[in-house]
C-alpha positions as CSV (number, residue, x, y, z in Angstrom):
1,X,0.0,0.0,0.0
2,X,1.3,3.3,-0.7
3,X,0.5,6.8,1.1
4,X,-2.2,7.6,-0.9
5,X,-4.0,4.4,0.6
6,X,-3.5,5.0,3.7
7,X,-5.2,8.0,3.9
8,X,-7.9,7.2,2.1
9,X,-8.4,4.6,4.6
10,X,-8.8,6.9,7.1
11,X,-11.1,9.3,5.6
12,X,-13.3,6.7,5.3
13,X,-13.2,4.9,8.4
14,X,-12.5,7.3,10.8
15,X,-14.1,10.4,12.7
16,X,-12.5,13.6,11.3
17,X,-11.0,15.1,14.9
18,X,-7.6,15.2,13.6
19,X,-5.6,17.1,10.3
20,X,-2.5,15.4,10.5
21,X,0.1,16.1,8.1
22,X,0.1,13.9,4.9
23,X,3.0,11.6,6.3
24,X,2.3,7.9,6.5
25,X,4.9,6.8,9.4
26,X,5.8,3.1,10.0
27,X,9.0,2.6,12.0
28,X,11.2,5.3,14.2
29,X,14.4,4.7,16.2
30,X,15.6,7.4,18.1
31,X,15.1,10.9,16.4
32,X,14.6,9.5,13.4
33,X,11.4,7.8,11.4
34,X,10.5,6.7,7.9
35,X,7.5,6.7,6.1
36,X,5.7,3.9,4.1
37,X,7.5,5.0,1.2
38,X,10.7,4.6,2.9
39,X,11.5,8.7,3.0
40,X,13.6,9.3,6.0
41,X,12.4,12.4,8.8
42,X,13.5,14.2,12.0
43,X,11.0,14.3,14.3
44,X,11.1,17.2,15.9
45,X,7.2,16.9,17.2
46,X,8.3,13.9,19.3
47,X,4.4,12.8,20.1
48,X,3.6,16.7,21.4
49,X,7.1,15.5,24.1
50,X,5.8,11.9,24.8
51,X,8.9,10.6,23.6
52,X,11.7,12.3,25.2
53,X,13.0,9.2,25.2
54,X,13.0,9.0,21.5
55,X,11.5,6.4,19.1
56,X,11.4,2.7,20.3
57,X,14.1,3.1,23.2
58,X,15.6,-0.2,23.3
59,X,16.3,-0.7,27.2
60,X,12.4,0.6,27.8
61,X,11.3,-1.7,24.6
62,X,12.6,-4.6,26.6
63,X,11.2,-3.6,29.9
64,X,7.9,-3.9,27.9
65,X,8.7,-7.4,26.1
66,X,9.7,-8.7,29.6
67,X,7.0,-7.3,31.5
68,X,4.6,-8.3,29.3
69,X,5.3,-11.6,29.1
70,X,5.2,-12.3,33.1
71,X,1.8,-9.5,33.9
72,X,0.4,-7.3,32.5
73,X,-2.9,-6.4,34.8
74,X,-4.3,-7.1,37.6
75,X,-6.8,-4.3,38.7
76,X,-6.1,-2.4,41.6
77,X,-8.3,-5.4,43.4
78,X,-4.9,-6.8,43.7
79,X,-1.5,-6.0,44.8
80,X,1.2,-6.3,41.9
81,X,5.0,-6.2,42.3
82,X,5.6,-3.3,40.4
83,X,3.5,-0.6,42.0
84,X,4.9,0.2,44.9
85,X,8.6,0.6,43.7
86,X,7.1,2.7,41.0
87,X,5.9,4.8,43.9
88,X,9.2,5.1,45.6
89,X,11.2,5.8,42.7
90,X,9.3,8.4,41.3
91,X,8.8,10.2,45.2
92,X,12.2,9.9,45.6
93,X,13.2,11.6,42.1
94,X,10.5,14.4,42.3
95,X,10.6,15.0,46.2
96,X,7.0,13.9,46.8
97,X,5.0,12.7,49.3
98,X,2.5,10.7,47.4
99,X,1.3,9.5,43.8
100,X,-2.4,9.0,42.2
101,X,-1.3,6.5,38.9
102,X,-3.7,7.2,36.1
103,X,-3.9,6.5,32.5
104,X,-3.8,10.0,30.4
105,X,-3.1,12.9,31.0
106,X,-6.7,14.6,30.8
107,X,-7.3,11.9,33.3
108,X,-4.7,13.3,35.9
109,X,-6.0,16.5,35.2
110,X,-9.9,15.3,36.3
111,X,-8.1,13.4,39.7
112,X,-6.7,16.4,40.9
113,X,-10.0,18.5,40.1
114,X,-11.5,16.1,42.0
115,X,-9.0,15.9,44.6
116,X,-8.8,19.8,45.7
117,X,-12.5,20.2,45.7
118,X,-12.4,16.8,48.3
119,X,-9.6,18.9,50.4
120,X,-11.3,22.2,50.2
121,X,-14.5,20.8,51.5
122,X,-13.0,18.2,54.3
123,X,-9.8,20.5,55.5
124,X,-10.7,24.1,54.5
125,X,-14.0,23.8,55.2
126,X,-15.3,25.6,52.5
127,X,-19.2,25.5,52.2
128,X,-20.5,22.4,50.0
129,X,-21.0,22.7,45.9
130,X,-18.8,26.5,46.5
131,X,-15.2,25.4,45.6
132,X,-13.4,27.6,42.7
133,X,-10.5,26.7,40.9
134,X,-8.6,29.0,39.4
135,X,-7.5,28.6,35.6
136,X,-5.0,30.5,33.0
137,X,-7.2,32.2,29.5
138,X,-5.2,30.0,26.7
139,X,-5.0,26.7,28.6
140,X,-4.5,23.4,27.5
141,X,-5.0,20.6,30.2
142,X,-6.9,18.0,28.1
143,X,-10.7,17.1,26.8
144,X,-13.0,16.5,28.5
145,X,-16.2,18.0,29.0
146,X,-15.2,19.0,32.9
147,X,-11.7,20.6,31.2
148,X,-13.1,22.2,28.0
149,X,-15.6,23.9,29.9
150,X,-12.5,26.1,31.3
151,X,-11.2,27.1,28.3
152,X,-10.8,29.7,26.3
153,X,-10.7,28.4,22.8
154,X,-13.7,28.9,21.5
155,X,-13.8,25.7,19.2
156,X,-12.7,23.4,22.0
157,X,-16.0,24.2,23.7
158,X,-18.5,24.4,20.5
159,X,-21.2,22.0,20.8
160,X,-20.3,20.4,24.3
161,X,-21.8,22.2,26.8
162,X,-23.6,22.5,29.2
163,X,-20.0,22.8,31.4
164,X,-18.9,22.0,34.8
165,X,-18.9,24.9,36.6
166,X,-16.5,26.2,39.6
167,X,-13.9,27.3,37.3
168,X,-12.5,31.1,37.5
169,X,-10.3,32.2,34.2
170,X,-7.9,34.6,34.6
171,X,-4.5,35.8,32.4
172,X,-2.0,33.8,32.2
173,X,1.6,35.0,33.9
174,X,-0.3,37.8,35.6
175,X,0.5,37.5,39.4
176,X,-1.7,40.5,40.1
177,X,-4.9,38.8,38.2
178,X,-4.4,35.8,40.8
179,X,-4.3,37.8,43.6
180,X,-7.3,39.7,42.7
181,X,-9.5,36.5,42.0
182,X,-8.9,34.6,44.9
183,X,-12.4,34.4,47.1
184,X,-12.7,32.8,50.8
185,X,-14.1,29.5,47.9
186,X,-10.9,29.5,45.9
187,X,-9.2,26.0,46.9
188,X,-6.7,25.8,43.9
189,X,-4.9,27.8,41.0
190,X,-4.0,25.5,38.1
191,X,-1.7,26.5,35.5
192,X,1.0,25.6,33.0
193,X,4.5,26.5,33.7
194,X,4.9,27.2,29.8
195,X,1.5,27.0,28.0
196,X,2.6,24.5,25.0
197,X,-0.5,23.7,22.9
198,X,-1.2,27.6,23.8
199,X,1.6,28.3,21.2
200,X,5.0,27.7,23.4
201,X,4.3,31.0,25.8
202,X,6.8,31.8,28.4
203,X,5.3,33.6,31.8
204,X,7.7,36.8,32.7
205,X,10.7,35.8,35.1
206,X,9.7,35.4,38.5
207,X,5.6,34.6,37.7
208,X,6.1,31.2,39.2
209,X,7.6,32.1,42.5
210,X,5.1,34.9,42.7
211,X,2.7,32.5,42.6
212,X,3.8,29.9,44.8
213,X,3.6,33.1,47.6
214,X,0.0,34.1,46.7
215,X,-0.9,30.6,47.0
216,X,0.5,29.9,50.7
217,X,-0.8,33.2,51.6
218,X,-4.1,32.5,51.1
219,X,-4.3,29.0,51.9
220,X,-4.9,27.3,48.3
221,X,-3.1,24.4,46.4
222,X,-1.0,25.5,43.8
223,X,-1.3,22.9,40.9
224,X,1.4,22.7,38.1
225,X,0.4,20.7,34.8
226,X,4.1,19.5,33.5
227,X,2.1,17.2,31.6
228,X,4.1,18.5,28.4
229,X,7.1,20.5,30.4
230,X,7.9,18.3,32.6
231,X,10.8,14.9,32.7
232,X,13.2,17.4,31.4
233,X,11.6,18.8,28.2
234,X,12.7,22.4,29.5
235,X,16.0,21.6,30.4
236,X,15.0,20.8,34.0
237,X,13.6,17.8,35.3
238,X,10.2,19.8,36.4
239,X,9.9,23.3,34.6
240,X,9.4,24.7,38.4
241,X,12.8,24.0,39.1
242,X,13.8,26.9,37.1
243,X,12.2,29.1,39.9
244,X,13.3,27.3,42.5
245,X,9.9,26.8,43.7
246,X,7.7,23.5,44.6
247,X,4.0,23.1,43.4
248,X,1.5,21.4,46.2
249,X,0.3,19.1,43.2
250,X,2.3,18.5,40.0
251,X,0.9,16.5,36.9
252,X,3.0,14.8,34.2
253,X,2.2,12.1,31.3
254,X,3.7,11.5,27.9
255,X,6.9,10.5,28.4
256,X,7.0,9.5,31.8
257,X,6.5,6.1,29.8
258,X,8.6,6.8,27.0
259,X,6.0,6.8,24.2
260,X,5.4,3.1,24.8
261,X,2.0,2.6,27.0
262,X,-0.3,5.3,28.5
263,X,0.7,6.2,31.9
264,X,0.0,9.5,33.8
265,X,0.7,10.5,37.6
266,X,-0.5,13.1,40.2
267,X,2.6,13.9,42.5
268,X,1.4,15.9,45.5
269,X,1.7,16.0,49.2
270,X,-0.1,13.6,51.8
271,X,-2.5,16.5,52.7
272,X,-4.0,16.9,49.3
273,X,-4.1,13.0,48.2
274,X,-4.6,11.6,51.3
275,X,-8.3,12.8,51.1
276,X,-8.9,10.0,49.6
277,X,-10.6,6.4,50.5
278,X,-10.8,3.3,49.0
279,X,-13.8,3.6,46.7
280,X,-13.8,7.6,46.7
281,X,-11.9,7.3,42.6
282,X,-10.3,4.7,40.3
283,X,-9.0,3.0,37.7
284,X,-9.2,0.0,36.2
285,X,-5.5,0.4,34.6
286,X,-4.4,2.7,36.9
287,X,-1.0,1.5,38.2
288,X,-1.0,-1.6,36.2
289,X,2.3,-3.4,36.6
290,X,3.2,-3.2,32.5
291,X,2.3,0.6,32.9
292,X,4.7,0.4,36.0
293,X,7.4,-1.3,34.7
294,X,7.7,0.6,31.4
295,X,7.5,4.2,33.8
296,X,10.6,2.8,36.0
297,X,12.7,2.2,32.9
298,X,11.8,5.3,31.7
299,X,12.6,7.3,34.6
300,X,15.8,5.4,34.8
301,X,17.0,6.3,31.4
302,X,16.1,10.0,31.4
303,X,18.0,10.1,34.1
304,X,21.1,7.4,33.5
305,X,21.5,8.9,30.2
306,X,21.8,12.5,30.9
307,X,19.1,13.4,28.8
308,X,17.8,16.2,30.8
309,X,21.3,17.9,30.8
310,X,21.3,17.4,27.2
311,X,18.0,18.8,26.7
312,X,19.3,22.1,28.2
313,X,22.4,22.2,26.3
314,X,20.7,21.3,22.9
315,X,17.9,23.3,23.4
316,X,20.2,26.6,24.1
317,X,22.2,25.9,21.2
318,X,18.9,25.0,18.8
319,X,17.2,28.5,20.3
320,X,20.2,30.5,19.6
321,X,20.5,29.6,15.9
322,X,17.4,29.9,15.7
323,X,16.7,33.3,16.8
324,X,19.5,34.3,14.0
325,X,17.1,33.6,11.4
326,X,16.3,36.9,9.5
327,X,12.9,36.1,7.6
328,X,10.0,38.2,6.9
329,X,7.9,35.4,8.2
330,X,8.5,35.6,11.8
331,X,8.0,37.3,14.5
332,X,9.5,36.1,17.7
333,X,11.5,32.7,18.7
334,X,10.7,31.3,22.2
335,X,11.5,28.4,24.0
336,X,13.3,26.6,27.3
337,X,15.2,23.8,26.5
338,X,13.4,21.8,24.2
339,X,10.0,23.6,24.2
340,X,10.3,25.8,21.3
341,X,8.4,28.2,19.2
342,X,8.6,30.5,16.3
343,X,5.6,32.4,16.2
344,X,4.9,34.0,12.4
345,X,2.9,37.2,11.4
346,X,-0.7,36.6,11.0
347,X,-0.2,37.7,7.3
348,X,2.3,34.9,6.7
349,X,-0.6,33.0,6.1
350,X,-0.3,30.1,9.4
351,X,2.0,27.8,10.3
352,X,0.7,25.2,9.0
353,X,2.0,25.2,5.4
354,X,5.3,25.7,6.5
355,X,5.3,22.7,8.0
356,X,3.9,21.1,5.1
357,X,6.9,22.0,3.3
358,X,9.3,21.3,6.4
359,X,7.7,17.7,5.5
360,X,8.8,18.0,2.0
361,X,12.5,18.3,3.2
362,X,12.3,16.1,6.0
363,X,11.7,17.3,9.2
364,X,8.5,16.9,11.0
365,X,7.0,19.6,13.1
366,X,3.2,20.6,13.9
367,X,1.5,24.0,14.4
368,X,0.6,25.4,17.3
369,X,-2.9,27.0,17.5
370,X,-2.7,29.1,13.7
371,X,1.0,31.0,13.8
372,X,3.5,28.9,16.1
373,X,6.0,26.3,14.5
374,X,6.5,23.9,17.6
375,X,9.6,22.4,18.1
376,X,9.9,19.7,20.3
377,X,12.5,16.9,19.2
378,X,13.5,14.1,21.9
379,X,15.8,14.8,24.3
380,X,18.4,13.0,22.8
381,X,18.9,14.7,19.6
382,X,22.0,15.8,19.0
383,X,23.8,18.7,17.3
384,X,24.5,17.5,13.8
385,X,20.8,16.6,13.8
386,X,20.1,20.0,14.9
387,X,22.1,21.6,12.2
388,X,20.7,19.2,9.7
389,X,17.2,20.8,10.6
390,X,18.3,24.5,10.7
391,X,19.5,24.0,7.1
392,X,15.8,23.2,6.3
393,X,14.4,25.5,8.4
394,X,16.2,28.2,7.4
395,X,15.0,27.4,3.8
396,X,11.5,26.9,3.9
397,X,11.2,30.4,6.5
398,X,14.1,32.5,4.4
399,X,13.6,31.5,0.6
């Protein structure tokens, strides 16, 4: 079959939610991946960061062959053997106190909803059906009707409503805004350290430690979505660290199984979590041991492998040539380690067909809302990769 067939396959079979670029992929290993027609590409997308790992690791790839073949789920009616060193291992590398395993990471997003309204009812007493959360205009935490519901792009909530309500939107990186919204019913700000599917935007310098103050003065859980920045896409192994602060609750996904199995987490404190009962939430694959297993390698070799450290150097170096780039077309370059964006000028027409011709010569990246080129390879890519891509780049945004 050839790419044409393909896609024709999926036009006619599937539900149109997607406009994925016209590249048929069938293998990857490491940076790289090849199409059905055997065309080599960079990935520099890497799954929207769910593969910091990059493609097909081979030490997590055998973590999954050998788990697999012994268990692969239980329920968490049982007890497995892989569960509670997950739990350790990941405490011990993020400094928490407890985890909530889940599936995606919209799903870690609804736990922790769900989890701050529970602790803002049971040990800040706020009235019942009153608790507010506090959310950031241009957010991206997931799906679901609950999440939608809170933001601000008008498509993501066309046609689903009516929304959960309890939700406060305020500006994102505005300290002040915060401070003004909070209410004696506020029991929790969530917010992105660097709003990705927002378009790669970067809070001023010192937003994040401003925060973390407002939210101990006043009593309310400050909850971080690394879902996308976090296992070392920005250079750090949680984007907080480069404020030198710690969330109450922190969220990651994607990668934390290296692109392999679905596998989310809430880290947080006993205080917030351990409102919780047996019975009070759930899920069926929740902590699974395969979904266990494949995190632990995955931790492992982010770490083992320096690819956190080498997402920070890479990802100065790729920023700084980029930001040399003397086009017409754009408008600003952003980005912290790995997490980077060229926004365009609205009259350059969207990003999205110079990433169809960033195809054409090989390297794969996806738009961000209409005017943002994302950029976000694995962590492992290194610099004669990167200058292999600025070579394109530069030709497709300077020709």
């Amino acid at each position: 079959m050839k790419t044409e067939d393909y896609i024709k396959l999926e036009n006619e079979y599937g539900a149109r939610n997607y406009e994925p670029l016209d590249v048929v992929i069938t293998r990857g290993e490491g940076v790289w991946v090849w199409d059905v027609e055997g065309k080599k590409y960079l990935d520099c997308l890497a799954a929207y960061g769910a593969l910091n790992q990059g493609h097909c690791h081979p030490k997590i790839l055998e973590t999954l062959k050998k788990q697999a073949s012994r268990l692969t789920l239980t329920s968490r009616a049982f007890r497995n053997d892989q569960l509670g060193l997950f739990y350790k291992e990941i405490c011990e590398l993020t400094n928490s106190h407890m985890v909530l395993p889940m599936n995606s990471g919209a799903e870690a997003v609804e736990s922790v909803i769900k989890a701050v309204r529970k602790w803002g009812y049971k040990v800040k007493k706020i009235p019942d059906g009153k608790a507010e959360i506090i959310v950031c205009e241009n957010n991206f935490h997931g799906r679901t009707v609950t999440i939608v519901g809170f933001s601000t792009e008008k498509q993501y909530r066309d046609g689903y409503g009516p929304f959960t309500p309890g939700f406060k939107i305020i500006p994102f990186g505005d300290a002040d805004a915060l401070r003004k919204a909070i209410t004696p019913y506020t029991v929790a700000f969530l917010v992105e350290p660097i709003q990705g599917e927002g378009g790669i935007i970067i809070p001023p310098k010192g937003y994040l430690k401003e925060v973390r103050k407002i939210c101990d003065e006043n009593d309310i859980v400050l909850i971080l979505d690394e879902i996308q920045t976090g296992l070392g896409r920005t250079g750090k192994l949680l984007a907080e660290e480069h404020e030198g602060i710690q969330s109450d609750v922190t969220l990651i996904g994607k990668s934390l199984s290296g692109g392999f199995y679905p596998v989310s987490a809430v880290l947080s404190n006993k205080e917030v979590l351990g409102v919780f009962h047996p019975g009070d939430h759930g899920s069926t694959f929740g902590g699974n041991p395969l979904a266990c297993a494949i995190a632990r390698t995955a931790l492992k070799v982010l770490i083992e492998e320096n690819m956190i450290e080498n997402a920070a150097k890479m990802g100065a170096y790729f920023l700084e040539k980029l930001s040399e780039i003397k086009s017409p077309y754009v408008k600003e370059v952003r980005g912290k380690g790995l997490m980077i964006g060229i926004e365009l000028y609205p009259e350059a027409g969207g990003a999205r067909r110079f990433c169809e011709k960033l195809m054409e010569k090989g390297v794969l990246c996806k738009e961000a809302r209409k005017n943002v080129i994302r950029i976000t390879p694995p962590l492992i890519i290194k610099k004669e990769e990167i200058d292999w891509a600025l070579e394109r780049i530069y030709d497709v945004l300077c020709k």
